[in-house]
N, C-alpha and C positions, 0 to 999 in steps of 0.2 A: 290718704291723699294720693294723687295721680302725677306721676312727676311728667314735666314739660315734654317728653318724648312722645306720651302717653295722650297728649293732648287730642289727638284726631279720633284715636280709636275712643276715648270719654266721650264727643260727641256723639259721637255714632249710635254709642249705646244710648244716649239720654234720647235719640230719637226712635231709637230700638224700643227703648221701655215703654214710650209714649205708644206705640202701636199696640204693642202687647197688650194694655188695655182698653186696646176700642175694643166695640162687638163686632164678630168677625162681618161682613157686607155679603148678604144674599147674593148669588149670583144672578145678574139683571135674565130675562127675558131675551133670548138671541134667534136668528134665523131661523133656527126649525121650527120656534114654538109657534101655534097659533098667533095671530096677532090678538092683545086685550083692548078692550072696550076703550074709547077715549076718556081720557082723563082717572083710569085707574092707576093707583099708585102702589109703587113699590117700595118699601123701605129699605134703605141699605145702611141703615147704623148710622153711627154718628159722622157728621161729616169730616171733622177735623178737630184731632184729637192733641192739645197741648197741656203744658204746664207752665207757660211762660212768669218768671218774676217782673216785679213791678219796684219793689223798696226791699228792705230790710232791718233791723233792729237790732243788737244784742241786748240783754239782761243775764247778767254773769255769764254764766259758759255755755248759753241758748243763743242760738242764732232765729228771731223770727222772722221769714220770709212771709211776703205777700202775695198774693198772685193777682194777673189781670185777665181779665175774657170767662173767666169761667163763672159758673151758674153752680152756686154761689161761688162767691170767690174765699179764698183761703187764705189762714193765716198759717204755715206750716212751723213746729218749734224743733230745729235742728239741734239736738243737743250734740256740742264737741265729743264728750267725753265717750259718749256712747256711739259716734261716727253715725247717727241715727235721725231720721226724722220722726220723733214720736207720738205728737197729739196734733194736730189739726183743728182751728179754729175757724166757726164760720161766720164770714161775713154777709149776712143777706141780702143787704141792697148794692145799686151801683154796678158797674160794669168792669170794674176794674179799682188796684190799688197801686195807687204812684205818689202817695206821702204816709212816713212812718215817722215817730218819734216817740222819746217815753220821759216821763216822768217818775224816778223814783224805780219802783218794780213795775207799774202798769206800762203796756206800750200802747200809743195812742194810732189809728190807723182813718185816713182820710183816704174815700171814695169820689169818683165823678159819674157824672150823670147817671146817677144822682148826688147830689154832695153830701155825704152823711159822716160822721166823726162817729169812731167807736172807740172803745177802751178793755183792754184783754188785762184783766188783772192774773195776773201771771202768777200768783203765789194761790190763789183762788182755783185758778181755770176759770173762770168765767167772764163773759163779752157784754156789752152792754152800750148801748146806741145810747151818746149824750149829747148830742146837738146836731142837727140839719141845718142847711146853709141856702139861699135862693140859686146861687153860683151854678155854672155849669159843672166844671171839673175844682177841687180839690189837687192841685197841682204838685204841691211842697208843705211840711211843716218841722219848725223846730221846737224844740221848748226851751224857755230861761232859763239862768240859775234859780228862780226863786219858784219854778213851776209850773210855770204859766205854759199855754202851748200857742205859738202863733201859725197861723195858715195862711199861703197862697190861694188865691183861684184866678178863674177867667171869665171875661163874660159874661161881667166885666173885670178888668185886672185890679181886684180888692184883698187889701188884709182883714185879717179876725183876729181876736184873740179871744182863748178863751178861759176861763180859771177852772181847773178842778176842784177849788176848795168853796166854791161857790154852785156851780155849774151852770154860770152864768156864759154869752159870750157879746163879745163890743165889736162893733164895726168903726174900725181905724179908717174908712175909707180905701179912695184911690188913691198910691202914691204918686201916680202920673195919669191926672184925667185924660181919658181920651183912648189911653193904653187896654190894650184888653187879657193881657196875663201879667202876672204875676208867676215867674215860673221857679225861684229860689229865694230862701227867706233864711235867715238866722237871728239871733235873739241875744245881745247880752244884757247885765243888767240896768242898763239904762235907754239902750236904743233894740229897732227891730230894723234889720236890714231886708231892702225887698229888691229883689232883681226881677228886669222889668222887662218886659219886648210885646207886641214886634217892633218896636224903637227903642232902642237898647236907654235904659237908665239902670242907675242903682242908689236908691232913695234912704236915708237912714231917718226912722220916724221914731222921734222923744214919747219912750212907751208911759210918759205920765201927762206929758201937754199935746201930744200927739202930729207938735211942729214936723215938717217934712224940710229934709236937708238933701242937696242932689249931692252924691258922691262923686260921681262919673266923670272922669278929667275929658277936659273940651276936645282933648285930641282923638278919642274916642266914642264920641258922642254920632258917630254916625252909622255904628257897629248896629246890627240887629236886636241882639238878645245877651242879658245878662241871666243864662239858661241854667247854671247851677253853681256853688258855692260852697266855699269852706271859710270857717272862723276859728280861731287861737284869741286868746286875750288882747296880740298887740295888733293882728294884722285880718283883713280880709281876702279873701281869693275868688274869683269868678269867672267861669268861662262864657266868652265871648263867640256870638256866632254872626257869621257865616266864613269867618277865614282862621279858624282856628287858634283862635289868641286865649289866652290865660293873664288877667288882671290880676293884681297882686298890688295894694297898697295896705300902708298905715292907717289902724281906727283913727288914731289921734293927730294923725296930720294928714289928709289924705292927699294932697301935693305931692307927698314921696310915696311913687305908684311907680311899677315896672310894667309893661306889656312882653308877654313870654309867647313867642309863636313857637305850637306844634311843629314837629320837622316831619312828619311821615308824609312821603307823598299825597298831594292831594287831601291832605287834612281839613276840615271843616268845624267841626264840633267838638267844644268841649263839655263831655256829656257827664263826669263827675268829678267832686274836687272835694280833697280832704285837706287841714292844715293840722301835722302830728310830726311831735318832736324838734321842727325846724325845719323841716320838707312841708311843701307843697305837693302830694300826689292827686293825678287828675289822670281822668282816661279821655282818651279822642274816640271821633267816629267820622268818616269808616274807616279808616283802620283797625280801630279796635287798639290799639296800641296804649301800653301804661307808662306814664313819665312821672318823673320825680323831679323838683328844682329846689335848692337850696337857699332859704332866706340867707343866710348869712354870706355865701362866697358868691349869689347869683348862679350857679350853676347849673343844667338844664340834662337830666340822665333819661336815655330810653331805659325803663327797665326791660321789655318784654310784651311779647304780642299773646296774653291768656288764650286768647280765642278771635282767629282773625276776622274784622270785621264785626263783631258783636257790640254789640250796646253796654257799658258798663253802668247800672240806674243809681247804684250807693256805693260809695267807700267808707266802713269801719274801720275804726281801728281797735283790737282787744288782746290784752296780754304779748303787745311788743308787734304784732303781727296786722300787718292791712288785709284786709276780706270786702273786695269787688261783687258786688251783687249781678249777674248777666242771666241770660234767659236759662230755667229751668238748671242752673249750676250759680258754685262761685269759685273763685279765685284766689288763691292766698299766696301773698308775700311774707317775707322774713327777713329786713333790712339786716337780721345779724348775720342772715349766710348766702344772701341773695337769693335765696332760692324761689320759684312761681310755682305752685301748682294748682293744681285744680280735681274742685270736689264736682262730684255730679249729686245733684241733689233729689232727681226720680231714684237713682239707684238707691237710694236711703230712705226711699221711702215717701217724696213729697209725690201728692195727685197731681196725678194726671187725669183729664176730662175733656167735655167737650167745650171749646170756645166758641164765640162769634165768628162765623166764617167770612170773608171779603170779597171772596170770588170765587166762580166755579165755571168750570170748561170740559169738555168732552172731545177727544180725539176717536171715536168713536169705538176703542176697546180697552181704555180708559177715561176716567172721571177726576180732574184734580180739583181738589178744593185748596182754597187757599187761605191762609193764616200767617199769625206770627211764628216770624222764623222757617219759612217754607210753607211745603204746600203736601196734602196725605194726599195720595194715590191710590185711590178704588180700583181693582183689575175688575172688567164689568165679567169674565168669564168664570170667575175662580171665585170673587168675593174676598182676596185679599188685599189689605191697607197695608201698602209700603209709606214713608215718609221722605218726600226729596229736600231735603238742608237746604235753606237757604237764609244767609243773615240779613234780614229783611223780611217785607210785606210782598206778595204775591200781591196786584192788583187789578191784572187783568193777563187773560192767557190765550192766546190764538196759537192753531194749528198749522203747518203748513207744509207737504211732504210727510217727511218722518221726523220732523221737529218740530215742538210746543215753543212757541214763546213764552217769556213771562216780563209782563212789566212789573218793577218792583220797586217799595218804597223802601227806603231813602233813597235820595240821589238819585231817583226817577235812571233806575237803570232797568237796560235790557238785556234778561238771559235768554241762552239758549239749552233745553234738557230732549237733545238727542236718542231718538226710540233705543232703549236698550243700555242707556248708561245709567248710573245711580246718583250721578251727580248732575250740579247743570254747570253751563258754561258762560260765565258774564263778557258779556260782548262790547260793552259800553255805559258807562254811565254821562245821563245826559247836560252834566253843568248846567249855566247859564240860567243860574239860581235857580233851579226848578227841584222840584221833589216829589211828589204823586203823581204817576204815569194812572192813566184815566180810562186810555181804550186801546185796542191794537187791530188795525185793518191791513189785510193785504192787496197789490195792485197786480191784478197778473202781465198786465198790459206792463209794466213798467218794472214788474219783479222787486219791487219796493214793500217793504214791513213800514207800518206809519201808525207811530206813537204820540198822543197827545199828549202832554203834563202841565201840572198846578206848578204856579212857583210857591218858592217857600216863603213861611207865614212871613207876611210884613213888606214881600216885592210885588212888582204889578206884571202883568201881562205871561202868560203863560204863552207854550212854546208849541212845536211841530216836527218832531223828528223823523228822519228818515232813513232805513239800513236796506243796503243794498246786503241781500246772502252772498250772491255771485261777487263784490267786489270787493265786500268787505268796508266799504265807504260808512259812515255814521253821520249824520249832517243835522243841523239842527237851525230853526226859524222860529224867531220870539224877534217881535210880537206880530202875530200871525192875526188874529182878533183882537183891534186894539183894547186894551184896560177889560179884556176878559180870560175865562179860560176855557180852553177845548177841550169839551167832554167825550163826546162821543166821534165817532167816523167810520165813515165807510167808504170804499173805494173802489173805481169803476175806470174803465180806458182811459187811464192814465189823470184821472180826478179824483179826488178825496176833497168826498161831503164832511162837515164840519158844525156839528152839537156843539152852543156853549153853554157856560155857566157863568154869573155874574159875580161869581167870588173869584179874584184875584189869592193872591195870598191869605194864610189867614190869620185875623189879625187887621186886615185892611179894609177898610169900610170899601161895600162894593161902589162905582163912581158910576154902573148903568143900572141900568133898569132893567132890561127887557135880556133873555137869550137869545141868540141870532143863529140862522140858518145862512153856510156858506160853501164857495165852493172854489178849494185849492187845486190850480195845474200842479202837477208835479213834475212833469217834462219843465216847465219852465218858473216853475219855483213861483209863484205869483197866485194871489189871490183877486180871484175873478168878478168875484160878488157876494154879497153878503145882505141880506134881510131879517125881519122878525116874523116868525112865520105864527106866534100864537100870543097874545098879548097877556101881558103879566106876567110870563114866565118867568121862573129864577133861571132853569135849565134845561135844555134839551139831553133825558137821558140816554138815551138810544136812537140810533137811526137803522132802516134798514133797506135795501134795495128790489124794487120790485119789477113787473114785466111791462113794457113800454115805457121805458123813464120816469116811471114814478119812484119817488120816494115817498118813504115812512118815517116818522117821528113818534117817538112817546117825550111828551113835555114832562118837567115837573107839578104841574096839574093835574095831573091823569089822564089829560086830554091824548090821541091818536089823530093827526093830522096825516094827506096824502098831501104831495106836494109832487109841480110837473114840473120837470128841467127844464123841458125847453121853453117853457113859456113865466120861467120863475117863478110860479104863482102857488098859495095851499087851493086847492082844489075839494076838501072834504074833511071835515074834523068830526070826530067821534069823543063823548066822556065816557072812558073805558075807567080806569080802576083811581085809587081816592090818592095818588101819586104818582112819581114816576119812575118806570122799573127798565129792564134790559125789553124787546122788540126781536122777533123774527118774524120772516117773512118767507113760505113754505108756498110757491104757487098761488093760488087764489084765497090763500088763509094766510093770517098772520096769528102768534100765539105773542103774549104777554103780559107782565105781571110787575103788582104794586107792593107785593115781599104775604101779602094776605092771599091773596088768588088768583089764579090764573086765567088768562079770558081768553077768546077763540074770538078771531075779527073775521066776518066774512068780506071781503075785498071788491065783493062786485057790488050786493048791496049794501055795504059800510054799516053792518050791524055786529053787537057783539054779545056774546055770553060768555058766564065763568064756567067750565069744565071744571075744577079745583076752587076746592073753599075751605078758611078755616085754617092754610099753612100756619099761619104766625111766626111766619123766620125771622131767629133773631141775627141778623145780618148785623156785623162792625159796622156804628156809624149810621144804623139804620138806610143802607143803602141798596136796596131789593135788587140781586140778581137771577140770572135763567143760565141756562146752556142749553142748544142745541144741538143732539147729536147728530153727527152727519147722514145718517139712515134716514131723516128726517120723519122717525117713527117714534122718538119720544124727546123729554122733555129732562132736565134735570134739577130740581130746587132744592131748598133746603124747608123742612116744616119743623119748625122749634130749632134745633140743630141736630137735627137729623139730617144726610145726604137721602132724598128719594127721586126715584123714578118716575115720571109720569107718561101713559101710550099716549099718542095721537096719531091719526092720521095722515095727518102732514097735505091734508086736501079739504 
């Protein structure tokens, strides 16, 4: 184990190891070479290369982790004794794993999208797919004393259970119609507890008559999310989101309830909770920070910052000792000597691969992709993939000068990663409930960086931010489009056009219909106008700016609209691709793409064709990006998860 001093140089390596095995990245095509044909492509390896955890397990002195993003995703068996990762299990379907539980020596392991339950009999070696679910995500599961296993999902927010000695499974329903997750679940043996959001409840359902009981004391009935949870025989535990509270009442009387607030600055989430020996341990986010509270004296201990800002998904406990589950490591406590330290778990052996990548941008002599926990870094000269750390999601990256942006999820913050440093630098995170930063335009006219973000599942009206470099100012406008969110933007003498999307939070049934085309002053902070420029759209994903005051649009229909400022009107709609993907606009061409293929719009006579066919990017979330390099001679996607190259023209 790695003791706490040690802590920064573990990361580093776990993002060292993660590089070491991408394929190294051709080096792209540059100035001297001929130029290639349109729409030929070049492969540059995979795009972005992680090992992120999702859950975890023990079965005597095995730790099983699970992984999420990769293809397939894994189950990795960390034996203690041997400091080793030794056999890897594969899970084939679903896109990720974020519920683990066992019965007995099997550990049971629940996937989403697709929702599929498996079972790794562990004395065996062997996996085996025992029931599929209609749900979107598999969220949480626990099992009973008597071996049942119960599941969370979403969408709708329902329980299951299911029996292994039958392999049967029942649908308990919703514990709170209406709700759409179920995001932490526990089981003793008479009741199954469900914690519930994006309107926070915590339901206790009679696992033989299947009555629902609401837990949730009324003084906190207005909280978000009962997001994760721990049980002991007397009492239950559940953190509370959005202001970083820690619930803590009696099974048998739930009237004797404490609320425990996080103290780390800025604390929000409590992302995991164990109840062992008479401690309450739970990890916040973003700090990342671990606390302990004492049932019996109330008392409330920081133990230790594992890893700053990182997500803790599981707290075990095994042989005296607590083991934090966080991306590609864990953490272990030792209540008998206080000690933290931290395993890295590529070092040992667990895979590393390629995940769904989120985003991708080119400052034109590099290519970052974006993923969990940072973002890999293609040199386009050299073909080598560095990894820039970041505790978060990359989700969108603009260049500006000799500085990349990055917006990043959670906390819908904005970094800065300065050409030539190996880290980046967080400039701000945007409050005012918000969480996925969506796009990032810059104003020359005004020297303003202008970030949109979603708020978080369960609020309404997403936001409009705005960072001056020169002053350093941060400023933030919610709600900008009322009871929507601002997806896309671009920005012009001192305007930012303004993409929406009709999901507020999520979690929230949308309350419009249609995406709206709008147009924010920034000089004077006001929004100018607003329209529906293509009817039935969920989203506007991309805008992009053309020559005499037109604008461009790719809807979520596939649809390409031109749209004239001065006269607010669409002027010309084209069905380009079977969705809607990122939009440039290169002189009398525009290129764009539905995550399948890439099309070439000609702009005077609004006709288009596919240059590229056949990508099939599997994009996080299914949400099809592009980059454009600034040479505006190629193209950047992803086909499968691969990072490639595509020429164009740029005419």
């Amino acid at each position: 184990m790695i003791p706490r001093r040690r802590f920064l140089q573990a990361a580093a390596a776990t993002t060292a190891a993660a590089t070491f095995t991408a394929t190294p990245a051709r080096a792209a095509t540059l100035g001297t070479a001929p130029p290639q044909p349109e729409g030929t492509l070049t492969d540059l390896g995979p795009a972005s290369v992680a090992s992120p955890l999702g859950n975890g397990e023990f079965v005597g002195g095995v730790l099983y982790a699970g992984s999420r993003g990769l293809s397939p995703n894994v189950v990795g068996a960390f034996d203690l004794a041997q400091d080793s990762v030794t056999t890897h299990f594969d899970i084939p379907t679903g896109v990720g794993i974020w519920a683990m539980c066992k019965v007995g020596t099997d550990v049971y392991v629940g996937t989403h999208a697709r929702s599929d339950l498996y079972k790794i009999d562990t004395i065996a070696g062997q996996v085996t797919k025992v029931a599929e679910y209609p749900d979107h995500y598999i969220w949480t599961m626990a099992s009973s004393p008597d071996g049942k296993v119960y599941l969370g999902t979403s969408e709708p927010g329902r329980v299951w259970e299911y029996d292994p000695a039958t392999g049967t499974s029942r649908d308990l329903g919703q514990p709170a119609p209406g709700e759409a997750y179920v995001r932490s679940i526990q089981a003793d043996d008479t009741y199954v507890y469900a914690g519930i959001g994006a309107n926070a409840h915590l339901i206790a359902i009679d696992r033989r008559t299947g009555e629902k009981r609401e837990l949730l004391p009324s003084a906190v009935a207005d909280r978000d999310w009962v997001s994760s949870m721990g049980m002991s025989e007397t009492h239950l535990a559940g953190g509370m989101n959005s202001l970083g509270e820690l619930l803590v009442l009696e099974k048998a009387a739930p009237q004797n309830y404490r609320v425990v607030k996080a103290t780390a600055a800025g604390e929000k989430y409590i992302v995991a909770v164990l109840i062992h020996d008479g401690y309450v341990y739970f990890a916040g986010r973003p700090s990342g920070t671990f606390y302990r509270y004492h049932l019996a004296t109330e008392k409330l201990e920081v133990l230790g910052v594992p890893y700053f800002e990182a997500a803790t998904h599981r707290l075990l406990a095994h042989e005296g000792r607590i083991y934090g589950i966080q991306d590609s490591a864990v953490f272990v406590y030792d209540p008998a000597t206080g000690s933290l330290d931290y395993v890295n778990l590529v070092q040992r052996g667990f895979k590393a691969a390629p995940e769904e990548p989120m985003s991708v941008h080119s400052d034109g002599r590099r290519v970052y992709v974006g993923g969990k926990g940072g973002a890999d870094v293609h040199d386009l000269a050299t073909g080598k993939v560095t990894r820039l750390g970041i505790s978060g999601e990359p989700k969108t990256l603009l260049t500006v000068g000799d500085t990349t942006y990055l917006g990043v999820y959670t906390q819908a913050a904005l970094y800065a990663h300065h050409r030539g440093k190996t880290g980046a630098e967080l400039i701000a995170r945007t409050g005012n409930q918000q969480d996925r930063p969506r796009d990032l335009a810059y104003d020359a006219t005004t020297g303003l960086i202008v970030m949109p973000t979603q708020p978080e599942p369960g609020h309404m009206n997403g936001a409009l931010s705005l960072y001056s470099p020169r002053t350093g100012t941060y400023e933030t406008y919610r709600p900008v489009v009322e009871r929507q969110t601002v997806y896309s933007v671009v920005a012009r003498h001192g305007v930012a056009y303004l993409g929406t999307l009709i999901q507020e939070g999520l979690g929230l049934p949308p309350v419009t219909t249609t995406a709206r085309l709008a147009a924010f002053d920034l000089r004077t902070r006001k929004l100018l106008w607003q329209l529906e420029p293509v009817p039935g759209a969920r989203m506007i994903s991309s805008l992009a700016l053309g020559r005499n005051g037109a604008l461009y649009g790719m809807a979520s229909t596939g649809e390409v609209f031109e749209f004239d400022v001065r006269s607010r009107k669409v002027t010309r709609t084209i069905k380009v691709g079977t969705k809607g993907g990122e939009l440039f606009v290169t002189g009398r061409v525009a290129y764009c793409t539905d995550g399948g293929s890439i099309y070439k719009i000609d702009l005077v006579a609004f006709t288009s064709k596919a240059i590229v066919e056949g990508l099939a990017g599997q994009w996080f979330g299914g949400e099809p990006k592009l980059a454009l390099d600034p040479s505006r001679r190629a193209l950047y996607a992803v086909r499968a998860r691969n990072l490639v190259r595509v020429a164009i023209t740029g005419r």
